[in-house]
N, C-alpha and C positions, 0 to 999 in steps of 0.2 A: 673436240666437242664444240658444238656451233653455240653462237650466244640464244636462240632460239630453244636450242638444245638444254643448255644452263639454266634458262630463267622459265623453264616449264612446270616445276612445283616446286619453290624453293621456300615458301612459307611452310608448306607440309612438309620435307626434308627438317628444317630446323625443329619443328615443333616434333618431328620423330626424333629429331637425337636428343631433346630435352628432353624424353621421355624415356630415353635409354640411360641417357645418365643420371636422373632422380630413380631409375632401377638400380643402377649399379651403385648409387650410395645408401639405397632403402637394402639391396641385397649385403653389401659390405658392416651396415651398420648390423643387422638381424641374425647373418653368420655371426657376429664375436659376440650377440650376446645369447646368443641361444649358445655358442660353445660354451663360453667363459660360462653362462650358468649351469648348464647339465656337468661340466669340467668340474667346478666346485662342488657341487652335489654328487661326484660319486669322487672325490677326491674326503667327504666329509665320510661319505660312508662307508669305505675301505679304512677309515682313521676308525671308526667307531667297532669296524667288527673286527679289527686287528686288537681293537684296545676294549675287549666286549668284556673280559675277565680281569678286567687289571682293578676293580673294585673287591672281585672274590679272593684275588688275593692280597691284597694290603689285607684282609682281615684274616686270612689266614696265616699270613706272616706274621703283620705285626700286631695283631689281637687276642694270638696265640701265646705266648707268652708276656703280653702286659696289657692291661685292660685301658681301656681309652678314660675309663671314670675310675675315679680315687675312693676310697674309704668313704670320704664324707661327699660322695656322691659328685664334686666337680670335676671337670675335665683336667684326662694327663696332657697338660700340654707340652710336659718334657718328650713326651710321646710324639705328639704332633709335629716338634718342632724336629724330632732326627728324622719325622715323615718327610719334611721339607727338604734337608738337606739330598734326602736320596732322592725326592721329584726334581729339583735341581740337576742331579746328575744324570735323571734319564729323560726330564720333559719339562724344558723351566714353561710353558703353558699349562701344564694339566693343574686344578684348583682342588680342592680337595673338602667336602662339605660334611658334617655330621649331623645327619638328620633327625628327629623325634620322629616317634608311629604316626604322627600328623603331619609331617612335612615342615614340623617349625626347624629352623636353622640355629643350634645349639651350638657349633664350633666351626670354624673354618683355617684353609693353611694356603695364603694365595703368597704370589710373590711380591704382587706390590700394592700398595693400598688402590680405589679407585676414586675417580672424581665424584662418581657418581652417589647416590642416595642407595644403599642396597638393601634389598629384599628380603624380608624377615621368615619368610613361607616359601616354600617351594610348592608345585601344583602334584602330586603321588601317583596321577593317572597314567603319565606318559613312563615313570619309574616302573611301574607294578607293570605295566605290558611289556616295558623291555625285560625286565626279571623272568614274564612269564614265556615270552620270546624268546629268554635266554640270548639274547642279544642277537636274532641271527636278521630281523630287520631294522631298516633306519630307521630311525626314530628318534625325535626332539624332544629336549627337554628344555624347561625353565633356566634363565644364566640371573642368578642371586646379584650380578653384579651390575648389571643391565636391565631391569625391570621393562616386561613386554617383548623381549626379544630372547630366542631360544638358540640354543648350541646343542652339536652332538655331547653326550654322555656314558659315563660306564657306571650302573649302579647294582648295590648287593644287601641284602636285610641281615641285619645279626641280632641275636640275642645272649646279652653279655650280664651275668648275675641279675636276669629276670629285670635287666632292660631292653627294651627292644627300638630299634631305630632302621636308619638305611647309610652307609655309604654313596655319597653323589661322589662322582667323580666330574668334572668339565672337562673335558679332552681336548676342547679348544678352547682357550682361555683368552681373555684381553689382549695381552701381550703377543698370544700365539696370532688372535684377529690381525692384530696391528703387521705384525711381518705376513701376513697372509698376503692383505690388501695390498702390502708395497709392492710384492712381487708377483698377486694378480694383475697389477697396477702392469707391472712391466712386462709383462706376459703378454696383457691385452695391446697394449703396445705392438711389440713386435709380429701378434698373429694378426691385428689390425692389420699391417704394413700390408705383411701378406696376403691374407685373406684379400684385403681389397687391389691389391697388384692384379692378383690371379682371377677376382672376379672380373675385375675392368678389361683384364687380356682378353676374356671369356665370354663378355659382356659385348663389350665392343666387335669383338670379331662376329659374335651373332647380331650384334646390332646392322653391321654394313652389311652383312647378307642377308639379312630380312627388310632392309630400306632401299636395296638393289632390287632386290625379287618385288616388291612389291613397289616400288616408282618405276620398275620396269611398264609396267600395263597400265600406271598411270600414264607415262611419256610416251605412249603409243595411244592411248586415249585424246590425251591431249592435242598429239602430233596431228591426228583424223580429224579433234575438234577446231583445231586452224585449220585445215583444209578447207572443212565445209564451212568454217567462217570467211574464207575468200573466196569462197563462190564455187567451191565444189562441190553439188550440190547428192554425186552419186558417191561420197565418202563415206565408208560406213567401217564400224570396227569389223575384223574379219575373226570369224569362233569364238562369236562372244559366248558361248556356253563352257568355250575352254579356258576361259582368263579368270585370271583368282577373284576377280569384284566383277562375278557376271553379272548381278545385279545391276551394276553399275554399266558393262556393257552394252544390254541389251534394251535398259533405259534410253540412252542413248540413240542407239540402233533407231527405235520404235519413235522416239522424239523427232530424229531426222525426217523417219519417214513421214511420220505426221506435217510438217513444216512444208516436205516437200509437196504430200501432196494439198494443202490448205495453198500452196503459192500456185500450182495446178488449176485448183478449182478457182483463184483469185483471177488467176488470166484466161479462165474459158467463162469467169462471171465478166470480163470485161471484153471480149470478146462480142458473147451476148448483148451486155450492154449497147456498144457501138450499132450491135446488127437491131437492138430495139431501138436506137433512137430514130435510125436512118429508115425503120419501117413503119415507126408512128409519123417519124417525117413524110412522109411520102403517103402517105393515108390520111393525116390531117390536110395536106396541101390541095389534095384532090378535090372534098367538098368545100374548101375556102376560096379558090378558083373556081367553080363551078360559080357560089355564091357570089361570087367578086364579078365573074364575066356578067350575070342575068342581072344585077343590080346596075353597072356600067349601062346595058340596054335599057332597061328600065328609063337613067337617067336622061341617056343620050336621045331615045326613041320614045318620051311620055306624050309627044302630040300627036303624033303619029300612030301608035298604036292604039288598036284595040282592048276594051275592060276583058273581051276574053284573054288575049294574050297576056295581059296588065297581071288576071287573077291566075294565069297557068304560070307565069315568071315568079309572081311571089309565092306559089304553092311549092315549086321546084326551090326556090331557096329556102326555103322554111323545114321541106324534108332533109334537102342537107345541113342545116342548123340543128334539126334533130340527129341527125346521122352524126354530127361533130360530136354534141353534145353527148351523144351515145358513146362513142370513142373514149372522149376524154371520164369520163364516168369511169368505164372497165377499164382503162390504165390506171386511174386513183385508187378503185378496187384493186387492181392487181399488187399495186405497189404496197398498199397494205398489209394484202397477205405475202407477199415475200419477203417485207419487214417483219412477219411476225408480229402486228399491232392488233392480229385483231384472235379476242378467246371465244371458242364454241360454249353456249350457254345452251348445256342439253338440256332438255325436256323432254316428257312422254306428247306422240301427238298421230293422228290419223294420217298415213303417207295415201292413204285409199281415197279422203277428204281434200288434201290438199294437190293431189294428180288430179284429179274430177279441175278442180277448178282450174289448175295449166290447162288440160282439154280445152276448156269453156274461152280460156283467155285467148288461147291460138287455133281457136274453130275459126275465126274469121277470116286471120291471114294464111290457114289454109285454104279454107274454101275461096279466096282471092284465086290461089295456084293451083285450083282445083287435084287439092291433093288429100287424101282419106286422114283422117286423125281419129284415134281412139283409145281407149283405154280397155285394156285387155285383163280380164278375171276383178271388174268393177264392183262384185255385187260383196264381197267379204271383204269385212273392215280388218286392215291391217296397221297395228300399232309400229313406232321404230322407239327408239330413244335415241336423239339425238339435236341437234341447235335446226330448230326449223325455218328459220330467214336465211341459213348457210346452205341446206337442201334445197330448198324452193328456187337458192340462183343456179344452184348446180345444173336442178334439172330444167331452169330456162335455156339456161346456154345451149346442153343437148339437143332440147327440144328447137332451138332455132334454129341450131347446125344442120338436124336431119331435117326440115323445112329447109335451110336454103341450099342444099346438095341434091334434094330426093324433084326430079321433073314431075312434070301436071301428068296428073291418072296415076299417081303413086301412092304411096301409102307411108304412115309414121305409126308406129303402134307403141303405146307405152304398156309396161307388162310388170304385174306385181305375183309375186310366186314366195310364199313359208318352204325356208329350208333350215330344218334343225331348229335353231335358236334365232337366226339371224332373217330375215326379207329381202328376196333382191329383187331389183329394179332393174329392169332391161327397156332403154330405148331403141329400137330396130327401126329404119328405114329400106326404100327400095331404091336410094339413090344409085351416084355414080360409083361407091367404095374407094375401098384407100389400097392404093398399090402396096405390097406387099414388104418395099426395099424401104417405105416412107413409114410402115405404120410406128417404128419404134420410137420416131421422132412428135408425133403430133399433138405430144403433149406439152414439149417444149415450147417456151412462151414468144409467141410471134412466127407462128409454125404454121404459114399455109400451105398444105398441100393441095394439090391439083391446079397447077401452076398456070393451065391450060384455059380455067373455067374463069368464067366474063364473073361468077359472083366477086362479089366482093363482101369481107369479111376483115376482121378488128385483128384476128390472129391471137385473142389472148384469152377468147372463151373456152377452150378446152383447159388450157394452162390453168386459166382460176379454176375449172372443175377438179384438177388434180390435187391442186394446194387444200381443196374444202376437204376431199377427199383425206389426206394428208394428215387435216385436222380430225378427224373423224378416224384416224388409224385403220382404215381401211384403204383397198386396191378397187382399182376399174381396170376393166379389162374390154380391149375392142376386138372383137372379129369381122372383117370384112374381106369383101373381094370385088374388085373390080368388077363393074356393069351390075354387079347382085346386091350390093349396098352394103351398111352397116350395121352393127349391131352393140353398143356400150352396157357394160353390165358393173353393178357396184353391190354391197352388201352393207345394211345396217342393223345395229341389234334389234331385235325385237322384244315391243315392251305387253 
């Protein structure tokens, strides 16, 4: 076995076999006392129902021919005392009590006195059920000599010259207690031994195959989890449904996966990254040089030049100053929402009100590119419920995209339509369209397609439409086609 091997659950190994052997001393100790007790308890009542009649006849025998009270009404204790001599001979335990019709204690014939304070009253309930039991169940009685503690017994009622009383008999006596104990005493001993040898053989042998069987699927658990802790990243347990801690396998399994692909998505977000810095790079650079070269003339040619050319130099810088300024805007925006900084704050609001006004805002710069703009089914007011400064940039960005993709004599239509519960919004151009192999991409951020066309564009305007989107748990959907244009469609509730 390899030290790898060795030291793969060795906490949990020990803490199982502490747990096997506080069972095998918890089963050892609760075997001898449930034997030793159920042992003595039918060891008392096999003693009681062998000895159920030995009260009816001491009065048969020895009551029959001499009465236990004298003349003058006190006890024969010459009587009592040849009782003795023959309980001696057959049971130096058994006690022998003369009871009144109440249960008081009028005579007794023990063998040896006791330490204790004894009992002037016996309790008649548990007597008069044995009587009427005729002895055939255990049953306890009061011990006169022990106050609060009860013995088996053999008891009988007589009526002797219009006295009447009971016979008690103790069948287990002081004395017979005392030898009992010594040799429960020694008994519990030797089945001790036993009992606990035979559990621990027993114990132990199901112990190692129940801590084999199951560190088996730990140390294969394990063995997988180093694996993919050293960089193997396609480790995974194999049937985890078949392993005794599927739970445990399949967590795993599903962890892995997760890991793997979060470091996935980690290197295609860094990926991205590098490909967004290198395309802001290069789009910031463009109007900073533009602005850098017409400033340089400016400086170099201000006597020389003309106030016309003076005021077309600084017109042209000042549009790319806007054009930067433009840029870096929708990349703070964007970073925003890919950080997740920023929450939709819906409200109720007219999408029919605030389309009229995009119209109005980009009539101009259409009609610059002599291109059609309009607002299609204007005349019904359509509510949405939704964050209306997050809609209104959505549909700038569309609305600019299909303006700077759609040539002069074209058309941009913006288009509001009630479907079910929800409003959708469709911007359609007649631009140039989106090839077919590109369209799945163009929403990804810094995603120009049409590699071809002299515009120029930021690359991040549809990307923030997606995210607004996003936020709004809603989908957009583009249909286009090459030479026939496009068409972006999105849905928002209606309020």
């Amino acid at each position: 076995m390899s030290k790898t091997e060795r030291t793969l659950t060795p906490s949990l190994t020990k803490k199982l076999w502490l747990v096997f052997i506080l069972i095998i001393v918890l089963m050892g100790a609760s075997y001898i006392f449930i034997t030793g007790y159920f042992a003595n308890k039918y060891n008392q009542a096999t003693t009681q129902k062998l000895n159920a009649k030995v009260a009816n006849h001491l009065i048969e025998e020895k009551f029959q021919n001499a009465s236990p009270f004298l003349e003058d009404g006190s006890i024969n204790k010459e009587l009592f005392g040849d009782l003795m001599h023959d309980m001696m001979a057959v049971n130096r335990g058994i006690e022998v009590y003369l009871l009144g019709n109440d249960g008081e204690i009028q005579y007794s014939v023990v063998l040896s006195p006791s330490e204790n304070e004894a009992a002037e009253k016996v309790s008649l309930t548990p007597i008069q059920s044995f009587i009427a039991d005729e002895g055939e169940n255990y049953i306890l009685g009061d011990d006169p000599r022990n106050p609060g503690e009860q013995r088996i017994f053999s008891a009988a009622p007589f009526d002797i010259n219009g006295k009447k009383g009971f016979i008690y008999i103790i069948l287990a006596g002081e004395e017979f207690q005392m030898i009992s104990q010594n040799m429960l005493a020694q008994y519990f001993v030797k089945l001790g031994i036993g009992a606990t040898l035979l559990t621990m053989f027993f114990a132990a042998l199901l112990g190692i195959l129940s801590i084999w069987f199951l560190t088996k699927n730990l140390r294969l658990m394990t063995k997988t989890v180093r694996k993919f802790q050293e960089g193997d990243l396609t480790a995974r347990i194999e049937n985890p449904e078949k392993s005794d801690i599927e739970v445990f396998a399949k967590s795993f399994n599903e962890m892995a996966d997760t890991i793997t692909g979060n470091i996935d998505k980690m290197q295609s977000v860094d990926t991205l990254r590098r490909e967004l810095i290198a395309n802001v790079s290069h789009d910031l650079r463009t109007p900073l040089a533009i602005m850098k070269g017409y400033i340089e003339t400016l400086q170099i040619k201000k006597d020389t030049l003309t106030e016309a050319e003076k005021q077309e130099y600084l017109q042209i810088t000042n549009d790319n100053v806007d054009k930067l300024s433009g840029q870096i805007n929708q990349l703070f925006e964007y970073s925003k929402l890919e950080a997740e900084q920023v929450t939709p704050v819906k409200e109720p609001f007219s999408i029919t009100e605030l389309s009229h006004d995009l119209i109005a805002k980009f009539k101009v710069i259409a009609d610059k590119k002599e291109i059609t703009l309009e607002l299609n089914n204007p005349e019904e007011n359509c509510m949405v419920y939704a964050d209306v400064s997050l809609v209104e940039r959505a549909l700038q960005n569309l609305i600019e995209n299909a303006l700077k993709y759609t040539a002069p004599k074209g058309k941009v239509t913006m288009s509001l339509n009630k479907k079910n519960k929800n409003i959708e919004i469709c911007i359609a151009d007649t631009g140039t369209g989106i090839p077919l192999s590109e369209q799945p991409y163009i929403f990804d951020r810094y995603k120009q397609v049409n590699k071809n066309s002299k515009k120029q564009g930021y690359g991040l305007g549809l990307a923030i439409v997606k995210k607004i989107m996003d936020l709004h748990e809603t989908t957009i959907t583009v249909l286009s086609k090459p030479k026939e244009g496009s068409s972006f469609i999105f849905n928002l509730p209606a309020y």
